[in-house]
Phi, psi and omega in degrees: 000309163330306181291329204280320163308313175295283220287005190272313195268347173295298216269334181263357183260338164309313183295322212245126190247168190301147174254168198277129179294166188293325177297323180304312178262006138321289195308289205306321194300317164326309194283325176283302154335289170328309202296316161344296192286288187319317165259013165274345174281335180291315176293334176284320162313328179298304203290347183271333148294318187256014155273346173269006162271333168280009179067043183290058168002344185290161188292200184192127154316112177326299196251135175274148198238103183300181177266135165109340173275181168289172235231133156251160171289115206247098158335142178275139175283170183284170171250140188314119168349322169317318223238140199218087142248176209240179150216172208259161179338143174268170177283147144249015169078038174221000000 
C-alpha cells in the first residue's frame, strides 16, 4: 500500500506533460489556414478550367485580389431585360 502511495504522484506527473505556448499554437493555426486557401484556390482553379473547357459562359474575374490585398470595387451589372422588378403594395396606413 505504501509503494502505491510513492508511485501515485510519479505516475500522475508522468501523465501531464506541458501545453504548447500561444506562439506554437499561433504558428500551427496559420499553417493550416494557408494550407486551407491553397487548396481551396487549386479547386477553384480546376473548376474554373473545366468550365471553360466545356465552354461554360460564366464570367472569370477581370481583377486578380493579391492576398492581404484590398478587395476592389465591382460595379453592379444591369438586369437582364428579362427580368422586371417590382415592389410591393404600398400600405394603406392602416
Amino acid at each position: 500500500m505504501r509503494g502505491a502511495m510513492i508511485l501515485l504522484p510519479v505516475i500522475l506527473l508522468a501523465g501531464c506533460k506541458d501545453e504548447p505556448d500561444f506562439e506554437a499554437r499561433y504558428d500551427k493555426a496559420a499553417e493550416e489556414i494557408e494550407a486551407r486557401a491553397k487548396a481551396m484556390d487549386a479547386d477553384i482553379a480546376e473548376s474554373e478550367t473545366a468550365a471553360n473547357a466545356a465552354g461554360d459562359p460564366a464570367k472569370t474575374p477581370t481583377q486578380v485580389v493579391e492576398p492581404g490585398g484590398k478587395i476592389p470595387r465591382v460595379h453592379p451589372e444591369p438586369l437582364p431585360e428579362t427580368v422586371n422588378p417590382t415592389n410591393p403594395p404600398a400600405s394603406s396606413g392602416e
